[in-house]
C-alpha positions as CSV (number, residue, x, y, z in Angstrom):
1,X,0.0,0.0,0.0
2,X,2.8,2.5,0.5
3,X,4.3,1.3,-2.5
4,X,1.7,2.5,-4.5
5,X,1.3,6.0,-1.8
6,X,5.4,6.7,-3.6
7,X,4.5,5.5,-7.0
8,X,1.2,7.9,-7.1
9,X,2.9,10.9,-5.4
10,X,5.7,10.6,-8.0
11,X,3.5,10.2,-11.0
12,X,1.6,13.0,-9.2
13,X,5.1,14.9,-9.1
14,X,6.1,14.4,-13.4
15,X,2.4,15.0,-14.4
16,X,2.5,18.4,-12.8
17,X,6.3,19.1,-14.4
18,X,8.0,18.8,-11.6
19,X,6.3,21.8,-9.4
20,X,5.1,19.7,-6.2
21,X,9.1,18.7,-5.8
22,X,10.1,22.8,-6.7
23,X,7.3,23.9,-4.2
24,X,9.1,21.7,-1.5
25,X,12.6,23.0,-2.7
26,X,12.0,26.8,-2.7
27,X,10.7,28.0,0.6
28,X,8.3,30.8,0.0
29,X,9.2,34.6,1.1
30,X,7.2,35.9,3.8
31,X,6.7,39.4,4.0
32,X,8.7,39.6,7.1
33,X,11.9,38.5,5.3
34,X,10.8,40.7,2.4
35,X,11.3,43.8,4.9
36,X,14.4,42.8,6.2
37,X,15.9,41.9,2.8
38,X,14.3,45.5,1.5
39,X,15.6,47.3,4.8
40,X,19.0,46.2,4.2
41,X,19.5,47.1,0.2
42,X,17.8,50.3,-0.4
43,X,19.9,52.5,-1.5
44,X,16.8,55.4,-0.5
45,X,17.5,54.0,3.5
46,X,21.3,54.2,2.7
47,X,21.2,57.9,1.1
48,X,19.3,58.4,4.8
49,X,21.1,56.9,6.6
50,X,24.4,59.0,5.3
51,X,22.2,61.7,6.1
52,X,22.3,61.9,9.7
53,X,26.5,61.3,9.3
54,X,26.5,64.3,7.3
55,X,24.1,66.1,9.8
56,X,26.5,65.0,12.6
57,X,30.0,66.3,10.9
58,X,27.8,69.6,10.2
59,X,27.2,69.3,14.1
60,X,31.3,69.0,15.0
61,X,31.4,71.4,12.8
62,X,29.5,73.8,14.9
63,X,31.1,72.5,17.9
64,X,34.5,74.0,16.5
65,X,33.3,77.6,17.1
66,X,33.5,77.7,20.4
67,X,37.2,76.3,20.4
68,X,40.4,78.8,19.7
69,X,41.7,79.3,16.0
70,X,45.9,78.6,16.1
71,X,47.2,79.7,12.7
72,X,51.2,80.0,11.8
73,X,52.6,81.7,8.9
74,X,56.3,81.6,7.8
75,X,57.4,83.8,5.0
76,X,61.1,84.2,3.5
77,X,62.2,87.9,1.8
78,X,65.0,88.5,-0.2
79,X,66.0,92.6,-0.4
80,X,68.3,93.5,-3.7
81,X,70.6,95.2,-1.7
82,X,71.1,95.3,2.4
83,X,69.2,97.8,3.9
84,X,71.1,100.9,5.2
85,X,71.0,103.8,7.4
86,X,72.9,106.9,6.3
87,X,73.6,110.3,8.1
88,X,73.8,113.7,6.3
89,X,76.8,116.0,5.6
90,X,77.0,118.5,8.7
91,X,79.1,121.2,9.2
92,X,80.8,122.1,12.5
93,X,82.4,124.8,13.8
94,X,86.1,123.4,16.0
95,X,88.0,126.6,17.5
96,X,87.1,128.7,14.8
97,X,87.8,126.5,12.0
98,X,84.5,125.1,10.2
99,X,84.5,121.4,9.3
100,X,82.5,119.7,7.6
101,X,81.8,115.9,9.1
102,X,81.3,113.3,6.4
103,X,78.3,111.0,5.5
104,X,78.0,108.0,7.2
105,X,76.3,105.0,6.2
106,X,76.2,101.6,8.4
107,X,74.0,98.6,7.0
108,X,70.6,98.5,9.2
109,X,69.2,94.9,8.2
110,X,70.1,91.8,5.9
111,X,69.2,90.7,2.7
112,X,68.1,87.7,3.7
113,X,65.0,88.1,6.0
114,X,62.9,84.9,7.1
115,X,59.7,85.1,9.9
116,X,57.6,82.9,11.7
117,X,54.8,83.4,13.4
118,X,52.0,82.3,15.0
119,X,48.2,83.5,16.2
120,X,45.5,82.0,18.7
121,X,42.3,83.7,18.7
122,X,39.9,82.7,21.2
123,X,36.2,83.9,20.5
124,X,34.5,85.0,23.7
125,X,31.3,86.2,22.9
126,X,29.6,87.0,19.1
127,X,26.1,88.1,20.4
128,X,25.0,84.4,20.8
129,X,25.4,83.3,17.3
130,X,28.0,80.5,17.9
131,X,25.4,79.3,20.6
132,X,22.7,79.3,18.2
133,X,24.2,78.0,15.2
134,X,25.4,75.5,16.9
135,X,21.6,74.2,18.0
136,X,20.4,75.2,14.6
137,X,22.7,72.1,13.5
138,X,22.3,70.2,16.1
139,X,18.0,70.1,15.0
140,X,19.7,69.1,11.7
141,X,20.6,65.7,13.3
142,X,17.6,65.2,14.4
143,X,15.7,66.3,11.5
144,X,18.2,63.9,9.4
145,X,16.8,61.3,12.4
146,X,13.5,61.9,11.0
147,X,13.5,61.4,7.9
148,X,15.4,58.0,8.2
149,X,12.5,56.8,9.7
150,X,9.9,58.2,7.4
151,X,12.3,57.3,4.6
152,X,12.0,53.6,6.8
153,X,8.1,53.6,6.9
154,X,7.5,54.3,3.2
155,X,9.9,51.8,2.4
156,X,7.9,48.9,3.9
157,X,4.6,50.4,2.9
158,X,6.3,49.9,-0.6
159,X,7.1,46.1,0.3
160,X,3.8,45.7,1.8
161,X,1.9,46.8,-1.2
162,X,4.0,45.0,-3.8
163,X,3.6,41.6,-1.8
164,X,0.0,41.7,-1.6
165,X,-0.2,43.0,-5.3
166,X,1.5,39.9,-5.8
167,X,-0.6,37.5,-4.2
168,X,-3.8,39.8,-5.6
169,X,-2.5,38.6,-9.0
170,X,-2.1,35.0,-8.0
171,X,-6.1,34.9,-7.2
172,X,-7.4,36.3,-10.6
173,X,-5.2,33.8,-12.0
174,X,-6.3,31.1,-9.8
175,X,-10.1,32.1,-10.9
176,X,-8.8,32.6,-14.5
177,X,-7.4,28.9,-14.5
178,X,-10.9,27.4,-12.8
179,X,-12.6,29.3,-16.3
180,X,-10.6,27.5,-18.3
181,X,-11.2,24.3,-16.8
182,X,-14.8,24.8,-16.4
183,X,-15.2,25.9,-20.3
184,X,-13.1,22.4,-20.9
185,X,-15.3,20.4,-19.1
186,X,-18.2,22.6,-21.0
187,X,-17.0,22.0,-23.9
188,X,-16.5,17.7,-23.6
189,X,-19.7,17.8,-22.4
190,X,-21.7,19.8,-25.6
191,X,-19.1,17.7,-27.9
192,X,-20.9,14.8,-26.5
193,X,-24.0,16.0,-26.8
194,X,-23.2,17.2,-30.6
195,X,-21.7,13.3,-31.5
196,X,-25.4,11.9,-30.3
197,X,-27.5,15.0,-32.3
198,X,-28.8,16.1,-29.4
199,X,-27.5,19.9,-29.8
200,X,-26.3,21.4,-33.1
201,X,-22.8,22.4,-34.0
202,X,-22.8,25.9,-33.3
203,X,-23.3,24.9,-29.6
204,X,-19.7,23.3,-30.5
205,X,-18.1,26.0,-31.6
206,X,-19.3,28.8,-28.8
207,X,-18.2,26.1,-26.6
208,X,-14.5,26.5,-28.1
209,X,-14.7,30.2,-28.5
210,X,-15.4,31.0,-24.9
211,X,-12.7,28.3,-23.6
212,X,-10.3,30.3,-25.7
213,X,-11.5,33.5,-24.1
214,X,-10.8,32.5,-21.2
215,X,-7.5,30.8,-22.2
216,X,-6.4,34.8,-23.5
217,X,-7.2,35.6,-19.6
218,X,-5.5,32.7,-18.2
219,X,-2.0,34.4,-20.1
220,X,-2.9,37.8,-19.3
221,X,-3.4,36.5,-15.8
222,X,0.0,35.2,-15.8
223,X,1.7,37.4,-17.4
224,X,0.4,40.0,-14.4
225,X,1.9,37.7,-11.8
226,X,5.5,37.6,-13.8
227,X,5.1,41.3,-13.4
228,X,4.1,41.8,-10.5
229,X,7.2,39.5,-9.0
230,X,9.6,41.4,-11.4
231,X,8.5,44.8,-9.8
232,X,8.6,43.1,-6.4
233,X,12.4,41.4,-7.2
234,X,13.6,45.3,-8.2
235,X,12.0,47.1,-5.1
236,X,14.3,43.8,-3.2
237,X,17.0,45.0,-5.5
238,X,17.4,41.2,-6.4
239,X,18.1,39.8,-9.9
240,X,14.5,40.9,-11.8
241,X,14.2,37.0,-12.8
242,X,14.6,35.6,-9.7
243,X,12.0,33.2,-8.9
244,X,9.8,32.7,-5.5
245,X,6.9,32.4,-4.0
246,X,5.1,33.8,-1.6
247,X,3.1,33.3,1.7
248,X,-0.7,33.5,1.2
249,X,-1.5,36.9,3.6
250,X,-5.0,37.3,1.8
251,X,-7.5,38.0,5.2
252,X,-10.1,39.6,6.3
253,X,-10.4,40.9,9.8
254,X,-12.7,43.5,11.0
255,X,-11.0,46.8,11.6
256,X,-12.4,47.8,15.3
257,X,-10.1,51.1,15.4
258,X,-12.1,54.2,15.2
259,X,-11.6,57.4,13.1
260,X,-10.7,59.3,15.8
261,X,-8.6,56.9,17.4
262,X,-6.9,56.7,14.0
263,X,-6.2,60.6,13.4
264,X,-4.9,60.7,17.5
265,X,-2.4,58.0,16.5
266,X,-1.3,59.9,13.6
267,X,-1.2,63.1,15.4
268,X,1.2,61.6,18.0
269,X,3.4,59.4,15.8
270,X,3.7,60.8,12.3
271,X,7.7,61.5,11.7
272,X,6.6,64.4,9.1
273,X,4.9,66.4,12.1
274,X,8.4,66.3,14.3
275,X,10.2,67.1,11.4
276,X,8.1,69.9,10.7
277,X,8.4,71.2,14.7
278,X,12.2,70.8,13.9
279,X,12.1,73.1,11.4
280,X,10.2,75.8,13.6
281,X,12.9,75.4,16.0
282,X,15.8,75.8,13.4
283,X,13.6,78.9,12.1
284,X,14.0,80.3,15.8
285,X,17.3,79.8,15.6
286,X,17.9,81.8,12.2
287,X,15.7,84.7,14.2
288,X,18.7,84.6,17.1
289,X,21.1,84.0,14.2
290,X,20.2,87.5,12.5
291,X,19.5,89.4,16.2
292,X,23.4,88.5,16.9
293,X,24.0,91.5,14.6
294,X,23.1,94.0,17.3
295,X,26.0,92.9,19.6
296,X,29.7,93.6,19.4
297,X,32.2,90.7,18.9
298,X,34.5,90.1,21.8
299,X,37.5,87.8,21.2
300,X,41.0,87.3,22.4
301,X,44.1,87.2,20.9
302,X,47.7,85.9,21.4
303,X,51.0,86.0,19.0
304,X,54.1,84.5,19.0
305,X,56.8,85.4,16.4
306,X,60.7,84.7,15.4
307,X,61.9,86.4,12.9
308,X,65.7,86.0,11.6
309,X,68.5,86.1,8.7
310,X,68.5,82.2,8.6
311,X,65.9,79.5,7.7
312,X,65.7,78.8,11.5
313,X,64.8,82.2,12.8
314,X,67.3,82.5,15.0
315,X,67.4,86.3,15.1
316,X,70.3,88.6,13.9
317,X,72.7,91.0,14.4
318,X,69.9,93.7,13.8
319,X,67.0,91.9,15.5
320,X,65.8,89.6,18.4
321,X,64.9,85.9,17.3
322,X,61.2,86.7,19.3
323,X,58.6,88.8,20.2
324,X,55.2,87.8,21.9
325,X,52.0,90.0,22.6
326,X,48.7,88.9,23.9
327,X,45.1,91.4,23.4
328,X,41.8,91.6,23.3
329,X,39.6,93.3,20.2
330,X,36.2,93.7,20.7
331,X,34.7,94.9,16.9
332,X,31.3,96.6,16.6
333,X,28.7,98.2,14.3
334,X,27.7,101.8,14.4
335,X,25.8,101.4,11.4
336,X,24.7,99.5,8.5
337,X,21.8,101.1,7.2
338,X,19.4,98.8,8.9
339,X,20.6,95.6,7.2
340,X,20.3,93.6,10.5
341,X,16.7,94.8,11.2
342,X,16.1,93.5,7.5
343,X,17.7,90.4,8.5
344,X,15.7,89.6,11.6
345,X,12.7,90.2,10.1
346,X,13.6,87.9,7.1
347,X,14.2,85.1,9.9
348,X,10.7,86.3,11.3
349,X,8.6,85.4,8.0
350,X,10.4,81.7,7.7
351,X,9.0,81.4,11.5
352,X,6.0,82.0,10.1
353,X,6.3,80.1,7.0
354,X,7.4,77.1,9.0
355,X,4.3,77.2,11.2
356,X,2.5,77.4,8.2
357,X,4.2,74.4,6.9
358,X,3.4,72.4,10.0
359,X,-0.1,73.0,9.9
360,X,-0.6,72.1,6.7
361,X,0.9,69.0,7.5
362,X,-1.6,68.3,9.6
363,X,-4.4,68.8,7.3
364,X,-2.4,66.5,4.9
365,X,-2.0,64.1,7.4
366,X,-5.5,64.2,8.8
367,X,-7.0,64.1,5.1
368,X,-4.8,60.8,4.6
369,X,-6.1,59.4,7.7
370,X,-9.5,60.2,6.7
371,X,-9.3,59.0,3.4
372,X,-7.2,55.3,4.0
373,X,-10.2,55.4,7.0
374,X,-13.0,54.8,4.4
375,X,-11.6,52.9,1.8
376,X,-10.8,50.5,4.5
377,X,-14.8,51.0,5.4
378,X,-15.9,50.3,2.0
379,X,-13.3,47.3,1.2
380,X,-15.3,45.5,4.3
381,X,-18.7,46.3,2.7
382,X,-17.5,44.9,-1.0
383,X,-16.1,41.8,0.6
384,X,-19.5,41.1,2.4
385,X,-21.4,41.6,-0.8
386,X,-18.8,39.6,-2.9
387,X,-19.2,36.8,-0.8
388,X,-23.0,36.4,-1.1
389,X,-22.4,37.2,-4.8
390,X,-20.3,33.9,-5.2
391,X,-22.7,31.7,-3.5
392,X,-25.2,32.9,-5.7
393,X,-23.2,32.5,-8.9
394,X,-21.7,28.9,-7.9
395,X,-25.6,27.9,-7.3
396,X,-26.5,29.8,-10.4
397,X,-23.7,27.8,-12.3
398,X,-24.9,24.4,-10.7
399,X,-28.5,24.7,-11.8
400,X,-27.4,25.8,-15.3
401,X,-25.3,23.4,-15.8
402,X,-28.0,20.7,-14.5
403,X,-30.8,22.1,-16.7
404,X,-28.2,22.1,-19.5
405,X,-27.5,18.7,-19.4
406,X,-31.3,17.8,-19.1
407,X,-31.6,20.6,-22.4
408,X,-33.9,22.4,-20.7
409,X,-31.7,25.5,-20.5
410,X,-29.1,26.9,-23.3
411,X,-25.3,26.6,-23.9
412,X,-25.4,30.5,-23.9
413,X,-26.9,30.0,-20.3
414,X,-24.0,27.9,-19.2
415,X,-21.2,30.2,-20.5
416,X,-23.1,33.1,-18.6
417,X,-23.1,31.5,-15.2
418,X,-19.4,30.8,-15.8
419,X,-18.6,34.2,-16.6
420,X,-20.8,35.6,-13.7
421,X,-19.2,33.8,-11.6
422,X,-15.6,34.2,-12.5
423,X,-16.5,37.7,-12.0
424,X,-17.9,37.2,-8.5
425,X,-14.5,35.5,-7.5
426,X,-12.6,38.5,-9.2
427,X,-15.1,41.0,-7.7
428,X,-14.0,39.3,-4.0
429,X,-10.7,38.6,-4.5
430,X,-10.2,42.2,-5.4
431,X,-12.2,43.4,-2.3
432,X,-10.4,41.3,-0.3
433,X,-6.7,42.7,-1.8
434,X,-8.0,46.1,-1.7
435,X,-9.4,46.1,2.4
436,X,-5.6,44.5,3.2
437,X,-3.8,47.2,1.2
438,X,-6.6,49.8,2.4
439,X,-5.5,48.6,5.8
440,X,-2.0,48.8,5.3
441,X,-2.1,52.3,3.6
442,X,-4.0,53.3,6.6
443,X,-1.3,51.8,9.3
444,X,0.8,53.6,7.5
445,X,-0.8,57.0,7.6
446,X,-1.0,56.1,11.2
447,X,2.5,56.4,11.5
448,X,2.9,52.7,12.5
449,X,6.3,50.7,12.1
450,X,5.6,47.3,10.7
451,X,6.4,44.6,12.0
């Protein structure tokens, strides 16, 4: 008896090319691996993701305000001719006898003159502008924070969507195959009929034109899943004819969340609304930014220098090999034709422009929620009413099919009640894919992370 269990299951195995032994071989993707697999290769996350470095060095960056500036500076001179200092021709009067004294000239420098030196300034206050420039990038990072996990949610949203496209395709071509084989079976049966004269040949042949119908669908139905795995292999950033399979996800549970429960959710955890408080905040920052203008600059400074006749600055016969001085400069604006108060008020209006911003992410938002909110709503109804639709085709079907055989109803009848109720399946398995991606748009909107 097992003997012939192996000997059915294999003959099972060739009729069927080969797929029961590929199904067991290939372990189908679930859509958790398909977000960890997407999560890892995006280049979109990546760019994102190098984001929030780049935010971070503009941060250091910053940070380096506060910190003293050193500088050095060695320059080398080379005069045509040594410098001198000369005295003029002056006449004297010695005992009566005038005398004139000769001019005198005695070198005063070399022509060879090299000099180092070297300069800390220490900024000590710039009318809070190093203070709020660096806050203005340190919101940067966390605007940069942001958007990696927006840039996170949409990304799985995308993955979410494909994988149920996929298996929405798989359905119509499941109900696209059952056509086929209902018009084959249709069609042996009216052959059969035709062979005893019981219905003419033109029976026959509407037999054979709506089983090839239906076989045009069946490869149209196909060739949708092919392209819906391509798009879904590209969005992995896999090889576009790499095959799989996928987990069957296709369900219907009730949503229970109210609208309002919804839109608070949203409200609370949508990324785009703390990015858009960011940017009010970095606005505020540009206002104290502009307002430093009003203030003097106070810094301190400190200088070292050697100067000499060799390459080591070792001084000269002339000079000292060093000199040092240490001072404070404190630099003001008496006036600038009121290009500050311009300034401030220019940092006002993007204040304003960024609150505007945020609340019309809100409404966005809200609008989203509202909308993802009813489609889920009417998904629900359409499944409900797709459902008693099939029944009533798949009895519909049964009777015609009956009467048919009896010749108490037509062949036209048949082919109608196959057709209605390949629709009815497409109507529900559409319903059905639409209320889970309805419910996954909506999650999303929510500002859920999935999984």
């Amino acid at each position: 008896m097992k003997m012939k269990w192996v000997m059915g299951l294999t003959l099972l195995a060739i009729l069927s090319g080969g797929s029961l032994w590929a199904q067991e071989s290939q372990k189908p993707l679930t859509l958790e691996e398909s977000i960890k697999i997407a999560m890892e290769r995006s280049l979109t996350l990546h760019s994102a993701t190098a984001g929030v470095a780049g935010s971070e060095f503009g941060r250091k960056v910053a940070l380096t305000s506060f910190l003293p500036k050193w500088t050095g500076q060695y320059s080398y001179t080379r005069l045509n001719e040594t410098p001198t200092i000369s005295s003029i021709p002056i006449r004297v009067n010695i005992s009566g006898i005038s005398v004139t004294l000769p001019k005198i000239t005695v070198p005063a420098g070399t022509e060879d003159n090299y000099n180092f030196s070297t300069t800390v300034n220490q900024p000590l206050y710039a009318g809070g502008s190093i203070w709020a420039n660096y806050r203005l990038a340190s919101l940067g990072v966390d605007v940069s924070k942001t958007n990696v996990e927006t840039v996170k949610r949409d990304l799985i949203l995308q993955v979410r969507v494909a994988y149920l496209t996929i298996l929405r395709a798989e359905k119509f071509l499941l109900v696209a195959q059952q056509q086929v084989k209902q018009f084959e079976a249709q069609l042996e049966v009216t052959k059969a009929f035709f062979d005893v004269g019981i219905v003419p040949k033109n029976d026959v042949l509407q037999a054979e034109v709506s089983l090839a119908n239906a076989i045009q669908g069946q490869v149209k139905a196909e060739n949708d899943v092919a392209t819906a795995k391509a798009a879904f292999n590209i969005l992995l950033r896999r090889d576009i004819n790499e095959p799989f399979s996928v987990v069957d996800i296709l369900e219907y549970k009730p949503f229970a969340l109210r609208f309002e429960d919804c839109l608070g959710e949203a409200l609370r955890q949508r990324q785009e609304i703390k990015s858009a408080e960011l940017s009010i905040r970095q606005a505020k920052e540009g206002v104290k930014i502009a307002r430093s203008g009003f203030f003097p600059t106070v810094g301190l400074s400190g200088t070292y220098s050697r100067v000499g006749d060799q390459a080591w600055v070792g001084g000269s016969k002339f000079e000292d090999p060093w000199t040092w001085n240490i001072g404070g400069l404190m630099t003001f604006t008496l006036g600038d034709w009121g290009k500050v108060s311009y300034q401030v008020g220019q940092s006002k209006v993007n204040v304003t422009q960024a609150e505007d911003s945020k609340n019309q992410v809100i409404d966005s938002i809200t609008l989203e929620v509202k909308d993802d909110y009813l489609n889920v709503q009417v998904a629900e109804r359409n499944i409900k009413v797709a459902e008693k639709a099939i029944e009533q085709a798949e009895e519909n079907l049964r009777m015609n099919e009956e009467r048919y055989k009896f010749q108490v109803s037509t062949q036209t009848d048949v082919i109608i009640a196959v057709t209605l109720l390949a629709q009815a399946q497409t109507n529900y398995y559409g319903a059905l894919s639409d209320f889970n991606v309805a419910k996954v748009q909506l999650e999303r909107s929510m500002g859920r992370m999935y999984p």
